[in-house]
N, C-alpha and C positions, 0 to 999 in steps of 0.2 A: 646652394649653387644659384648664380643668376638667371632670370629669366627674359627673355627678347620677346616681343612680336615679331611674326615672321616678317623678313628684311625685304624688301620688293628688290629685285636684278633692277642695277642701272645701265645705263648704255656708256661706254668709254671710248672713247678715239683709238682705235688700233693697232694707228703707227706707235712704234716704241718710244720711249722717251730716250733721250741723250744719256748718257752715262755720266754721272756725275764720280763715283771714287769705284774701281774695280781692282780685285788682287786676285791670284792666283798661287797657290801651293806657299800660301807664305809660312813662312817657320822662323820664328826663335824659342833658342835655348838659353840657360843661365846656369853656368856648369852642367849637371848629370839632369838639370831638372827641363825637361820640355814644356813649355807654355804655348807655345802655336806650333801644331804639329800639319801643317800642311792645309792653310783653310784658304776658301776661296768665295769671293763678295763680290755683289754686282747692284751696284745703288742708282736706282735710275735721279737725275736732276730733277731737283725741287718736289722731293719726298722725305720725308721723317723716316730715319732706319733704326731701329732699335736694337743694341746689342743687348744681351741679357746672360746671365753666368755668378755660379758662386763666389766669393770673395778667393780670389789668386786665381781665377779661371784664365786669364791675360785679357781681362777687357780695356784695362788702361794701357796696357803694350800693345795693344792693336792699334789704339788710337797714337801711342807717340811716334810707332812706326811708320802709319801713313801721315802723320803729321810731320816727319822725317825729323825727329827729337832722338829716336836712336835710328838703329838700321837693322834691316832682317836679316840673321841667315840663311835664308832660301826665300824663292819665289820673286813673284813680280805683284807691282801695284801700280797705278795710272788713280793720280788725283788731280781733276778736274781740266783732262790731257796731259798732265804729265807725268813722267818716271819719276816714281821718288827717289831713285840710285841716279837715276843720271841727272833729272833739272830739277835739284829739291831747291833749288832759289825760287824756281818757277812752280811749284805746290807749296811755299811760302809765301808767294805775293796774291796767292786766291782763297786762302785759307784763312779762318779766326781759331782759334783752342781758349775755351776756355775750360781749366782742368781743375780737379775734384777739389784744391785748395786757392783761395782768393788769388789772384795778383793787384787787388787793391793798396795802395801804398794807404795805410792809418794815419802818415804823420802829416798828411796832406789835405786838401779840400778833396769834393768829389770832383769840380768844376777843374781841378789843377792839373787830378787824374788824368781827367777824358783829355788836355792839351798836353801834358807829357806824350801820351800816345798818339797824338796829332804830328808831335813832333819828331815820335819815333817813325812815322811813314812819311818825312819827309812834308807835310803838308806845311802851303804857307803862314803867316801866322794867322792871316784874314781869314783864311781857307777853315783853318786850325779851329779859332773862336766859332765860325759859322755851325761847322760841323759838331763838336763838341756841346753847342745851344740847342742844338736840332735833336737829336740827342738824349740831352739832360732831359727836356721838355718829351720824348715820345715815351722817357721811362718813367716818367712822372718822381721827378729828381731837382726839378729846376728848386724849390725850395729850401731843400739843401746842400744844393752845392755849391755854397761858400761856408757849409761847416765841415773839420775836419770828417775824412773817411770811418776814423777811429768812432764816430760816435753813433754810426750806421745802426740798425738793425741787420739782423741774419736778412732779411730778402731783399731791402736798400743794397747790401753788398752786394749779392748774386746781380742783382740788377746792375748797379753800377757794371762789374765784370764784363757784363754779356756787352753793355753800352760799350766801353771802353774797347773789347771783341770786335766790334761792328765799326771801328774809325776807318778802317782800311777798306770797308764796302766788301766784304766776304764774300763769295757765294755760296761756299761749300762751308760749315762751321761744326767743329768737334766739341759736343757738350759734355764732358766727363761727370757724370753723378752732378746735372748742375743742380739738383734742390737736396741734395743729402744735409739735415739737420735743419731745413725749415720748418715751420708751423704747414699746417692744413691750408693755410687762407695765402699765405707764402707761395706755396707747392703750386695753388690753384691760379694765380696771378702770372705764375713763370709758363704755366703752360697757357699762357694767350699770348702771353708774348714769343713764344716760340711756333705756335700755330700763325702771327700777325708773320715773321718773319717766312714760315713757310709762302703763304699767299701774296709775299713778295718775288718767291720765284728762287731763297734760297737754301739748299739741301742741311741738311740736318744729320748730324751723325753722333746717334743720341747713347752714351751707357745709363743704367740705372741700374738701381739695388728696387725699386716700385713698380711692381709687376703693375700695376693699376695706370699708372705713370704711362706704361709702352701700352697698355690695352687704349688708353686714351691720344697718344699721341700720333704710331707709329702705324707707317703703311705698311711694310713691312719689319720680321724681327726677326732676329736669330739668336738661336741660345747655344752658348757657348759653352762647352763639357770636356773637361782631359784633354785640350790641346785641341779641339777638332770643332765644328760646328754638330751639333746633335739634331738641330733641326732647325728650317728656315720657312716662314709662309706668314701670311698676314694671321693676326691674332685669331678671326676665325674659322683659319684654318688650321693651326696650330691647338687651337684645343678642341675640335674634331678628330687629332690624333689620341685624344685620352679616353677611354671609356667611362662610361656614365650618362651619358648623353640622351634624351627622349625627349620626346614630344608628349604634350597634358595636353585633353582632351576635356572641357567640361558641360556637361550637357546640365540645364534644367527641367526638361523634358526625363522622369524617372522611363518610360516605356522605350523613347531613345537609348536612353542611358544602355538601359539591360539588351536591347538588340545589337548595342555596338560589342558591348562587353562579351554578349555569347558567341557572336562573330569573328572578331580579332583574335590572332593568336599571340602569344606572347607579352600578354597583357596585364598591368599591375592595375586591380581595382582598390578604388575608394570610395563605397558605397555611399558615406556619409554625405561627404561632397559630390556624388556624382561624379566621379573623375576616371580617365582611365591613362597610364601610363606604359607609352609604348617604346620599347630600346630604339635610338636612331642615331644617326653621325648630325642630324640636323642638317645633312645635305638637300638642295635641292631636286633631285632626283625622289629621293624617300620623301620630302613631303606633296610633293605632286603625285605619288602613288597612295599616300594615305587622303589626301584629298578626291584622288577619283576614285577609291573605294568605295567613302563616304554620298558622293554625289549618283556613284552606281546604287548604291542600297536604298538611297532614300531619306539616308540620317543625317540633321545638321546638327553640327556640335554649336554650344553656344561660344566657346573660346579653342582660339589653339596656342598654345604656347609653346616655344622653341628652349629648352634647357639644356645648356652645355655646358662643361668643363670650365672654367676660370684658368687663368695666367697660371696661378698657385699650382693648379692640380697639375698642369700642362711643367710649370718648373721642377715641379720634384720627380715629376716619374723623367725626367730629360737628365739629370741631373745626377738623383739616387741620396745618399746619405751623406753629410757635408764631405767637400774635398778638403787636401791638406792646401794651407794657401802657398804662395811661394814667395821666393825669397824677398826680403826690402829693396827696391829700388829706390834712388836719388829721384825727389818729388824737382820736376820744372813744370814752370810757365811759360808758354812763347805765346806771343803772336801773330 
């Protein structure tokens, strides 16, 4: 399990932020089979949201629906103030998707790409080349893009995608599994680019199969189980719901050591190392009591270490033993 230093409390601004995509009681089915049995989301603006869920959990129907690609049987949703039942023109002129399979045309340049899609939002041609340069150039693409698309790499595409995503100036943008079937050094390139995009100010609404992926990205995440949301909280507080969790102690001091260890209760020693392992949620509250124990008795520890739960452990107990997946849907691209 990984280990943290304990995190120091930051100070946040109060007021709440804007709501960038909210839904209530949404539901679709596909014949007999339920996929969103009634869940409900509230993404504050210019935050990374992670959705998380086994393969047919509906993490990609969650996205076409408020992307308004299909439509829901129940409930309501408001993307970036609008209805998607009533002004899905208007949650399509604020929104980018890009989803789990390319929309890069192969037979084309990259440069040809990004001005197709200039042309699809109406921009001028002047407008068109400007923004398409701007661009090629922030993805680090200017190089090749007067070679066909086809001759890309896996992360040249994704990148290209997300560029060609961004011609319409998004705020709100749906990443579907954007690094599935990248390299490591791929994977790690896309998430700068999606933190650069955040620190622009636009919202993020991220699926992955990389639990590592949402621990690094997302401010909030939800994992998604049978139709329902199973749990929702920032990563660490989502794996404070899983047991296992305690706090290491390690003293170099052998006379420390033994007074801490005769004193505590519920304590895992390791003599060798001088260590003592105590159960905790890793909450703030618990380790401000294990600290002024320590500062009432007289004992300082030489380290303290904070050990919790991982994504993993937090995914499978949410989760349980694979779902069945559900049925094939018709794979689109919009944007």
């Amino acid at each position: 399990m990984p280990s943290s230093v304990m995190p120091m409390p930051s100070k946040r601004d109060s007021r709440p932020s804007p709501v960038a995509v909210s839904a209530v009681g949404l539901r679709k089915s596909y014949g007999d089979k339920t996929v969103l049995d009634g869940i409900d989301l509230r993404i504050p603006a210019g935050s990374v949201f992670a959705l998380l869920g086994p393969n047919g959990a509906g993490k990609t129907t969650t996205v076409q629906i408020l992307s308004t690609l299909i439509t829901a049987d129940g409930g309501q949703a408001q993307v970036a103030g609008h209805d998607i039942a009533t002004s899905p023109h208007g949650v399509r002129a604020a929104i980018g998707v890009t989803g789990q399979f390319s929309a890069v045309d192969g037979l084309i340049t990259g440069e040809e790409n990004m001005l197709l899609m200039a042309d699809l939002h109406h921009l001028s041609k002047r407008e068109g080349r400007q923004v398409a340069a701007e661009l090629l150039e922030r993805f680090d693409l200017v190089g090749a893009a007067k070679k066909p698309a086809s001759t890309y790499s896996g992360g040249m595409k994704r990148r290209l995608d997300i560029a060609m995503t961004l011609v319409g100036n998004p705020r709100i943008i749906f990443l579907d599994e954007p690094t599935t079937g990248l390299d490591p050094r791929s994977r790690h390139n896309m998430w700068g680019i999606i933190r650069e995009l955040v620190s622009d100010g636009v919202t993020v609404f991220l699926t992955t199969q990389y639990l590592e992926e949402a621990d690094q990205l997302a401010d909030r995440i939800a994992v998604l189980n049978d139709g329902g949301i199973a749990a929702e909280g920032s990563a660490e507080e989502l794996k404070r719901l899983v047991p296992g969790g305690h706090v290491r102690l390690r003293f170099s001091d052998p006379v420390a050591y033994q007074n801490a260890a005769s004193a505590l209760r519920e304590v895992t020693r390791d003599d060798e190392a001088l260590a003592l392992q105590i159960p905790s949620d890793g909450s703030q509250r618990e380790l401000r009591s294990i600290l002024d124990w320590l500062d009432a008795a007289g004992i300082e520890a030489d380290e303290l270490t904070v050990h919790t739960p991982d994504l993993d452990d937090v995914f499978f107990a949410l989760t349980g033993p694979n779902q069945p997946g559900q049925p094939n849907q018709p794979k689109e691209s919009v944007r």
